[in-house]
CHARMM internal coordinates of N, CA and C (Angstrom, degrees):
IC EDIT
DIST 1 N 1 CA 1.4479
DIST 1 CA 1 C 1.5248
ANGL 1 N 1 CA 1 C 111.41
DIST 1 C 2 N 1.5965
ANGL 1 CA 1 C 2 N 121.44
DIHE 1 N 1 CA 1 C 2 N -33.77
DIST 2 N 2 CA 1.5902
ANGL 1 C 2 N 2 CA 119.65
DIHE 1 CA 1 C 2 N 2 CA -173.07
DIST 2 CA 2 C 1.6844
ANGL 2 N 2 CA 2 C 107.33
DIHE 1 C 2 N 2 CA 2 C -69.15
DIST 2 C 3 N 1.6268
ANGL 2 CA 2 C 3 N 95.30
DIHE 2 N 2 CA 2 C 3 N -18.33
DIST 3 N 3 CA 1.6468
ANGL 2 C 3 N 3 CA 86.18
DIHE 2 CA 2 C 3 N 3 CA -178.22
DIST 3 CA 3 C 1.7937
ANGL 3 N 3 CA 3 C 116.75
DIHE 2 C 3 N 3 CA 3 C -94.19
DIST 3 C 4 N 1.0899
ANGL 3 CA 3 C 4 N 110.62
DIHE 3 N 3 CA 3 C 4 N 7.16
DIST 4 N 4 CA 1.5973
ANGL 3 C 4 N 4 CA 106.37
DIHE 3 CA 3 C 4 N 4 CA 153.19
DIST 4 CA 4 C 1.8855
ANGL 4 N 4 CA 4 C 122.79
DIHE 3 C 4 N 4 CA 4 C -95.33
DIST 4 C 5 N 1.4439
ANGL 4 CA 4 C 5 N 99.67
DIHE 4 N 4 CA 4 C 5 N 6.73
DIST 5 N 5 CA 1.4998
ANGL 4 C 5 N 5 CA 88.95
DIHE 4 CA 4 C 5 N 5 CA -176.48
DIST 5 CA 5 C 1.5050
ANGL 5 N 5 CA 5 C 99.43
DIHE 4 C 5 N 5 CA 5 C -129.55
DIST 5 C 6 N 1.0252
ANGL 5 CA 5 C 6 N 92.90
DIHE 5 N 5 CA 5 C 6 N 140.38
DIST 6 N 6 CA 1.5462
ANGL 5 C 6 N 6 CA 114.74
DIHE 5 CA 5 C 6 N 6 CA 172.55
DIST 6 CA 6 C 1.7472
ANGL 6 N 6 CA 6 C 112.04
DIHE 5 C 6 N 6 CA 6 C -50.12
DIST 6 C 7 N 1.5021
ANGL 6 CA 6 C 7 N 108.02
DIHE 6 N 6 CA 6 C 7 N 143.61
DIST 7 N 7 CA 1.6038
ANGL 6 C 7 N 7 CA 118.25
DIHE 6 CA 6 C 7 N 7 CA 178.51
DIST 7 CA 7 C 1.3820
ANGL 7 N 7 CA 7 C 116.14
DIHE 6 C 7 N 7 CA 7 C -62.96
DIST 7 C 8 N 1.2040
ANGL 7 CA 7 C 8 N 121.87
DIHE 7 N 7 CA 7 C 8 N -40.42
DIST 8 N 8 CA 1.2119
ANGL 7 C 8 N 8 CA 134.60
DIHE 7 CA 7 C 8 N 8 CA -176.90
DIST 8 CA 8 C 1.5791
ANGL 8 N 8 CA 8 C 117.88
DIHE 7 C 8 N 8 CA 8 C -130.90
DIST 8 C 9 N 1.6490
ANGL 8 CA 8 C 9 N 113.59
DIHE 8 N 8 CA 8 C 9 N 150.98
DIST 9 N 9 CA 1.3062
ANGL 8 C 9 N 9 CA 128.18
DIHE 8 CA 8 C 9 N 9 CA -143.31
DIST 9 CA 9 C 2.4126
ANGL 9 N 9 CA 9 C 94.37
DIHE 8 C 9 N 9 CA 9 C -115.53
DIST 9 C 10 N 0.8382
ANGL 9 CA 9 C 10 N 141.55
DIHE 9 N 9 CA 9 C 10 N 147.04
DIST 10 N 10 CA 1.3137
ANGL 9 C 10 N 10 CA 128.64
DIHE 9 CA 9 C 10 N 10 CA 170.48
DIST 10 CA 10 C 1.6255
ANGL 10 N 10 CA 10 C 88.81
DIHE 9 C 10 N 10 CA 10 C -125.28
DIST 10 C 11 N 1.5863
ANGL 10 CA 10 C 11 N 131.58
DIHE 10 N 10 CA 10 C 11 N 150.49
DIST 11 N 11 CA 1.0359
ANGL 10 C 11 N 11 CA 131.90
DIHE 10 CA 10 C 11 N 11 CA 147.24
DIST 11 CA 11 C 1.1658
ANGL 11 N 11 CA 11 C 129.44
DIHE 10 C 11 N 11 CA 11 C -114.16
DIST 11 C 12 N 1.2150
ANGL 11 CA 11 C 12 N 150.47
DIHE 11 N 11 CA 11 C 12 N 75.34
DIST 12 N 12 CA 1.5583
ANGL 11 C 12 N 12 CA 138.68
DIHE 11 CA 11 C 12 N 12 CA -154.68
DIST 12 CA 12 C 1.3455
ANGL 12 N 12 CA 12 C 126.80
DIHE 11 C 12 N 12 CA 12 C -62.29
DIST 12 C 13 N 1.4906
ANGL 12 CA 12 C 13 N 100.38
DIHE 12 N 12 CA 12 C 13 N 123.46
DIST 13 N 13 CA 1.1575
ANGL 12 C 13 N 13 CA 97.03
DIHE 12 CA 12 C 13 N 13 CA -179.89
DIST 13 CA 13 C 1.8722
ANGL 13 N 13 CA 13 C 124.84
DIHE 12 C 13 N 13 CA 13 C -113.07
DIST 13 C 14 N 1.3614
ANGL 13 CA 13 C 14 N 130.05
DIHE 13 N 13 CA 13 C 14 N -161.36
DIST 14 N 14 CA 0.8923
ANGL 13 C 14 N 14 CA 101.28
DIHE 13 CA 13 C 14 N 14 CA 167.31
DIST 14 CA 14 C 1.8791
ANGL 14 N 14 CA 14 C 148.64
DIHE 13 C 14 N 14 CA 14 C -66.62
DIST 14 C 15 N 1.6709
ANGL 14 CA 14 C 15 N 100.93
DIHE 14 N 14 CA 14 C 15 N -7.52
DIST 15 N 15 CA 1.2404
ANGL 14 C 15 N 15 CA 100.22
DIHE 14 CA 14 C 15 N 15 CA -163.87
DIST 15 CA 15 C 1.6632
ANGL 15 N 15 CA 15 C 84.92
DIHE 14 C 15 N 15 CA 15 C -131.25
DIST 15 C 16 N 1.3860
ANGL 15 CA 15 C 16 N 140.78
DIHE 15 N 15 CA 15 C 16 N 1.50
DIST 16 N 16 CA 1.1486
ANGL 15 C 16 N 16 CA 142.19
DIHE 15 CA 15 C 16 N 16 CA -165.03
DIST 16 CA 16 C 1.5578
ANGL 16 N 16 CA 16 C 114.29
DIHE 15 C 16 N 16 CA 16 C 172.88
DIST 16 C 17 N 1.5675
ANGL 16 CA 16 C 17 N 94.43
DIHE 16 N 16 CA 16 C 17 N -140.99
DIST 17 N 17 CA 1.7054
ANGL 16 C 17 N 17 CA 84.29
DIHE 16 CA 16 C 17 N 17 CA 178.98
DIST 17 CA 17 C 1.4531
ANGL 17 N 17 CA 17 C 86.56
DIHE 16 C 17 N 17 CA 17 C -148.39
DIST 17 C 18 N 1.5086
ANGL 17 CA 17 C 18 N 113.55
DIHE 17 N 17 CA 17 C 18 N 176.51
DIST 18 N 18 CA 1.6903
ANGL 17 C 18 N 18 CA 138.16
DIHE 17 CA 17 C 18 N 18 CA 157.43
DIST 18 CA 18 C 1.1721
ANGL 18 N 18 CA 18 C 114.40
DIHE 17 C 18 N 18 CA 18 C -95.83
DIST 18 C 19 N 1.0986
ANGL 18 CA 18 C 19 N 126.38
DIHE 18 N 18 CA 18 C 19 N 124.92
DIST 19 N 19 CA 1.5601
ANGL 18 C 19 N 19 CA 139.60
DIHE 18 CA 18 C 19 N 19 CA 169.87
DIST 19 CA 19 C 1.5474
ANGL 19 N 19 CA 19 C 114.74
DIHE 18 C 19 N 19 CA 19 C -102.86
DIST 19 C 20 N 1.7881
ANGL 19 CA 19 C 20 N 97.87
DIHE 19 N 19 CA 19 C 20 N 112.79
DIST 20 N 20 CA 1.5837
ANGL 19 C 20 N 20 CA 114.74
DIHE 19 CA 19 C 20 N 20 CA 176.89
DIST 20 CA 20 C 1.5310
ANGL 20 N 20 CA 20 C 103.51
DIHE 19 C 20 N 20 CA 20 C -115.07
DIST 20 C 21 N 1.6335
ANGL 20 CA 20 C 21 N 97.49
DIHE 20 N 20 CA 20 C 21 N 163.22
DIST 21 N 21 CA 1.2989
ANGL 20 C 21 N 21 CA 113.00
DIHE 20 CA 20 C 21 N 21 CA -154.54
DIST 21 CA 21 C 1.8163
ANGL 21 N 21 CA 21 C 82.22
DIHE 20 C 21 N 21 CA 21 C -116.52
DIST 21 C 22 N 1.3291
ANGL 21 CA 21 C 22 N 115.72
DIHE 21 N 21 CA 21 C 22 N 113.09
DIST 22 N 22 CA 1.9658
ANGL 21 C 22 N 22 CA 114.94
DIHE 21 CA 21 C 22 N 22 CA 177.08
DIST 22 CA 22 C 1.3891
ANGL 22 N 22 CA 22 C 105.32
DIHE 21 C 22 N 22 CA 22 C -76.16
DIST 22 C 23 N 1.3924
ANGL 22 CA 22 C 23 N 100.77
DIHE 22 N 22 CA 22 C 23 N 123.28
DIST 23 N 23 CA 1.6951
ANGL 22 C 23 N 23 CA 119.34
DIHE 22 CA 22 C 23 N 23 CA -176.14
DIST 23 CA 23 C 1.5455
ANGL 23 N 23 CA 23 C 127.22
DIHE 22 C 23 N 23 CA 23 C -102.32
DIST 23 C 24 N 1.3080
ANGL 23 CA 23 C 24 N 123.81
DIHE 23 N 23 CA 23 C 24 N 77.77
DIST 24 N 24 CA 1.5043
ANGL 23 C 24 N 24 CA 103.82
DIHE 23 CA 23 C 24 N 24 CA -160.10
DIST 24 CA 24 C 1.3948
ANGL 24 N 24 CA 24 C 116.73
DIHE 23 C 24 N 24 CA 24 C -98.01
DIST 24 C 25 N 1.5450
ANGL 24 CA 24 C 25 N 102.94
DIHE 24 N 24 CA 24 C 25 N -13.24
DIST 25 N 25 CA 1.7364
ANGL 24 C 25 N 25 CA 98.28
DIHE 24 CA 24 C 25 N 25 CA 164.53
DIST 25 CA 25 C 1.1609
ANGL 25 N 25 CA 25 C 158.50
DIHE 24 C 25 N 25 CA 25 C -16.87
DIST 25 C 26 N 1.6633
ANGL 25 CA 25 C 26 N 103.92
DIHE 25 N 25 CA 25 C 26 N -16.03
DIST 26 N 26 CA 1.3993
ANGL 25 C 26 N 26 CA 103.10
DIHE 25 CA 25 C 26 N 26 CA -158.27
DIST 26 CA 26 C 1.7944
ANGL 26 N 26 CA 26 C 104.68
DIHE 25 C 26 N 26 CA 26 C -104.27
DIST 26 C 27 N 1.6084
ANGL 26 CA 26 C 27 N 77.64
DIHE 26 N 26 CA 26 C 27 N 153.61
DIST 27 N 27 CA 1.8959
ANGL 26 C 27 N 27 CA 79.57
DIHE 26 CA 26 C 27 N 27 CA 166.08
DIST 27 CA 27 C 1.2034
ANGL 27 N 27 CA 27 C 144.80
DIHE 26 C 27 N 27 CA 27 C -20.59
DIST 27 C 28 N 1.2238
ANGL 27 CA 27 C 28 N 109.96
DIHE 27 N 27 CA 27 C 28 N -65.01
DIST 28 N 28 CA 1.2624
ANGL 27 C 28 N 28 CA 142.64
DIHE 27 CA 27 C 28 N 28 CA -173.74
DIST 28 CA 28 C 1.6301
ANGL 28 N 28 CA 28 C 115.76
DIHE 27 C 28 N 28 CA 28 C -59.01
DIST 28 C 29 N 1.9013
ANGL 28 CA 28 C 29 N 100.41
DIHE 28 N 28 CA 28 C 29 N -16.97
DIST 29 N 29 CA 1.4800
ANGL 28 C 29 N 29 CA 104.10
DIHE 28 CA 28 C 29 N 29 CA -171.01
DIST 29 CA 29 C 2.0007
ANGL 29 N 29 CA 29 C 118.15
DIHE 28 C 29 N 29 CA 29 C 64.48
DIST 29 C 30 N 1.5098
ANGL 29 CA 29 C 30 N 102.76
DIHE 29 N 29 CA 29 C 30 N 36.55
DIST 30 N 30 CA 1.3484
ANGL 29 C 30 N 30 CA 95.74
DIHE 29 CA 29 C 30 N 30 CA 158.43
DIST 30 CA 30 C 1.6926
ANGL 30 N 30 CA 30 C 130.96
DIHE 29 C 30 N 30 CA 30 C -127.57
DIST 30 C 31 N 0.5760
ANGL 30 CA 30 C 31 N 98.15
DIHE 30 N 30 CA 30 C 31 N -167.19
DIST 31 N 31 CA 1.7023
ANGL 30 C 31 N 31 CA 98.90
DIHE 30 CA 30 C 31 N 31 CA -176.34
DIST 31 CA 31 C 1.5984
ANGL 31 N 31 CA 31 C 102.25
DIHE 30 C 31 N 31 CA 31 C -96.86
DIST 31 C 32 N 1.0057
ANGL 31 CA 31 C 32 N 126.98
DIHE 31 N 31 CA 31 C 32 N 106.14
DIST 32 N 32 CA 1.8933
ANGL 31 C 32 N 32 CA 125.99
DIHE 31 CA 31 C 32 N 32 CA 159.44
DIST 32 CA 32 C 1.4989
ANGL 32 N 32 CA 32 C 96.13
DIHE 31 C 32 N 32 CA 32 C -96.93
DIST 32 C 33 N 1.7812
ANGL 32 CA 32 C 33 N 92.29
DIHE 32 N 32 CA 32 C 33 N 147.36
DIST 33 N 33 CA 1.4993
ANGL 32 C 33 N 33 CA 96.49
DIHE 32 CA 32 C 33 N 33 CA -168.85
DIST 33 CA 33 C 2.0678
ANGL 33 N 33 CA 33 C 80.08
DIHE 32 C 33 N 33 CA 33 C -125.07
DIST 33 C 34 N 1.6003
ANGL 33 CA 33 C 34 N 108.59
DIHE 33 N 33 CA 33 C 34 N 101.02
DIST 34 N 34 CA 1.7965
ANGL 33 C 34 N 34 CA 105.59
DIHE 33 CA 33 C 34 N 34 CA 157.30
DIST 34 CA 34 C 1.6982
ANGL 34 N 34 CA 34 C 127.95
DIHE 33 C 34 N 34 CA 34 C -74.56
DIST 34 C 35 N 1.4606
ANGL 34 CA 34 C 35 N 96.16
DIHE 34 N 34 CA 34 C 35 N 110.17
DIST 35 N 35 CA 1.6418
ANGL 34 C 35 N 35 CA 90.16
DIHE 34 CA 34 C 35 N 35 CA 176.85
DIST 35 CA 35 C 1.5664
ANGL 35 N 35 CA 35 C 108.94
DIHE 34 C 35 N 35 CA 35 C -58.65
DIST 35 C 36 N 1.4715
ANGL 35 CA 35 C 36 N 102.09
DIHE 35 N 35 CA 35 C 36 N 148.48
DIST 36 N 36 CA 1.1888
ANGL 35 C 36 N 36 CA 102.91
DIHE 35 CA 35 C 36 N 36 CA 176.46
DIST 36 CA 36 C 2.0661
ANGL 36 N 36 CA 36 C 106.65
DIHE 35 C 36 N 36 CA 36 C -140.19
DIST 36 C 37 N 1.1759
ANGL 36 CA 36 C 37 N 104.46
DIHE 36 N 36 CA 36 C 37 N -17.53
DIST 37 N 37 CA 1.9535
ANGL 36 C 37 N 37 CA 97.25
DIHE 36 CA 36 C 37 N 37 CA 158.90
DIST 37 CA 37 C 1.3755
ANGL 37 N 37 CA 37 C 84.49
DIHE 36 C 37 N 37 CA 37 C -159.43
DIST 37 C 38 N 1.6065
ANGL 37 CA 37 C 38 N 87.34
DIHE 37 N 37 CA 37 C 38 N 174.67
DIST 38 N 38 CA 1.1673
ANGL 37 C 38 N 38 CA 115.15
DIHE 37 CA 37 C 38 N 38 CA 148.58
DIST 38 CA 38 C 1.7209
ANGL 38 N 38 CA 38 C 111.32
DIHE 37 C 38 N 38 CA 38 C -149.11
DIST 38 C 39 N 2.0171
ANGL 38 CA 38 C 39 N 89.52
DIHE 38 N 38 CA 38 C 39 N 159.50
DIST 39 N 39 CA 1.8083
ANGL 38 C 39 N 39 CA 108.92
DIHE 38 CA 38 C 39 N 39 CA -132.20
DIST 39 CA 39 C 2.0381
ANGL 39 N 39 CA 39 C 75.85
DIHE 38 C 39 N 39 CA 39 C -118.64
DIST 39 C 40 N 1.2426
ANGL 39 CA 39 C 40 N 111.44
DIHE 39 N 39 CA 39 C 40 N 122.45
DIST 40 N 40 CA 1.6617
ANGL 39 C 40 N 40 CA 112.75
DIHE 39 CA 39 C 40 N 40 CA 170.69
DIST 40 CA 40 C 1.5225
ANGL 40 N 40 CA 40 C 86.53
DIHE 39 C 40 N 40 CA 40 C -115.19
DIST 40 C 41 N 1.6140
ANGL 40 CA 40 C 41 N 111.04
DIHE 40 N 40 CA 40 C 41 N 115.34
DIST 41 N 41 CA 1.7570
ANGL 40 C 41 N 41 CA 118.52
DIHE 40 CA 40 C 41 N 41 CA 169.60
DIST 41 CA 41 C 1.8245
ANGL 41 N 41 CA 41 C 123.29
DIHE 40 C 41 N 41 CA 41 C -69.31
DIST 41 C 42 N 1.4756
ANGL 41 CA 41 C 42 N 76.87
DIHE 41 N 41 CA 41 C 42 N -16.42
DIST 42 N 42 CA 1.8681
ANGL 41 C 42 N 42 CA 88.84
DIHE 41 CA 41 C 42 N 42 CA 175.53
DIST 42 CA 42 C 1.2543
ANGL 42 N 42 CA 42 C 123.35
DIHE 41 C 42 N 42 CA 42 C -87.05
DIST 42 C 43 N 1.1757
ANGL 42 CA 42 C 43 N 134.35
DIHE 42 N 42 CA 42 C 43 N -23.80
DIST 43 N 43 CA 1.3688
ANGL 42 C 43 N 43 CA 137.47
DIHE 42 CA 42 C 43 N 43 CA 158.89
DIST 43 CA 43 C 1.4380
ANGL 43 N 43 CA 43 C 109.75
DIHE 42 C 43 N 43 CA 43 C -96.37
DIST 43 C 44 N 1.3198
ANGL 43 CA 43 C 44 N 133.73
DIHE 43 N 43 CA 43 C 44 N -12.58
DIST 44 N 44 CA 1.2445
ANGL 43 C 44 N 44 CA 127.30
DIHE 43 CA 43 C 44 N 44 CA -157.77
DIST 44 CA 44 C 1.5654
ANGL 44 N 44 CA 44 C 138.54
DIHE 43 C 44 N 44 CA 44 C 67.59
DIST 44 C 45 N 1.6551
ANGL 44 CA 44 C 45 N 93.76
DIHE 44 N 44 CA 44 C 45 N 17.07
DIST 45 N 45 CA 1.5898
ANGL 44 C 45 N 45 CA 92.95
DIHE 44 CA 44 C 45 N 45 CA 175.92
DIST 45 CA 45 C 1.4607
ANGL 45 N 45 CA 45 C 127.33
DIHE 44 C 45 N 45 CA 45 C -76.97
DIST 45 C 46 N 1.0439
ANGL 45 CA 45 C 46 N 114.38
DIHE 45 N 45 CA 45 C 46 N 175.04
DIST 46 N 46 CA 1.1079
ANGL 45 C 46 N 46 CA 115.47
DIHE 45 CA 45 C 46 N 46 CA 161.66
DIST 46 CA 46 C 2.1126
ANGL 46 N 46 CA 46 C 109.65
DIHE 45 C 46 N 46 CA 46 C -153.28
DIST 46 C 47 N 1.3435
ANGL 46 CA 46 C 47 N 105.31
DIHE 46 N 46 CA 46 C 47 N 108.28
DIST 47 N 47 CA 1.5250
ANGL 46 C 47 N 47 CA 111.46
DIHE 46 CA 46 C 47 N 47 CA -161.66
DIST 47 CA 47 C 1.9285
ANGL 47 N 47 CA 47 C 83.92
DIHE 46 C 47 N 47 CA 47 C -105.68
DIST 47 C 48 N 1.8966
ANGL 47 CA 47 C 48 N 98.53
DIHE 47 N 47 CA 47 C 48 N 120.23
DIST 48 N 48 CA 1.9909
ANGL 47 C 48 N 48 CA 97.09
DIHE 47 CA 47 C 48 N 48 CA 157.86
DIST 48 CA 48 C 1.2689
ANGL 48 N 48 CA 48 C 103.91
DIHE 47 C 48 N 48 CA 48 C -90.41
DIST 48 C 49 N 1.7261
ANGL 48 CA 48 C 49 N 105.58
DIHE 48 N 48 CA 48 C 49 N 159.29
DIST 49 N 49 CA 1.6348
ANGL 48 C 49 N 49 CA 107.05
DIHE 48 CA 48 C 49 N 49 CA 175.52
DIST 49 CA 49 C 1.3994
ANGL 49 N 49 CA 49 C 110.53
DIHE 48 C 49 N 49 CA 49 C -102.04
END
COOR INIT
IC SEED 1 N 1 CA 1 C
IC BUILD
């Protein structure tokens, strides 16, 4: 199953996006999505969590 999904998750938001890390490890057989930054295109940041 990890090899049909992509490593990483983008969410768009209004000024950039969220960057998740795709988790399929778990027991349970689900997908956890770990934030790991977020990207503001208007200032040029880029903040990791």
């Amino acid at each position: 199953m990890s090899g049909d999904l992509p490593d990483y998750y983008f969410s768009i938001r209004e000024n950039g996006a969220a960057v998740f890390r795709v988790d399929t490890e778990n027991r349970q057989r689900r997908i956890e999505l770990d934030q790991i930054a977020l990207v503001n295109v208007n200032k040029g940041e880029v903040k990791p969590s």
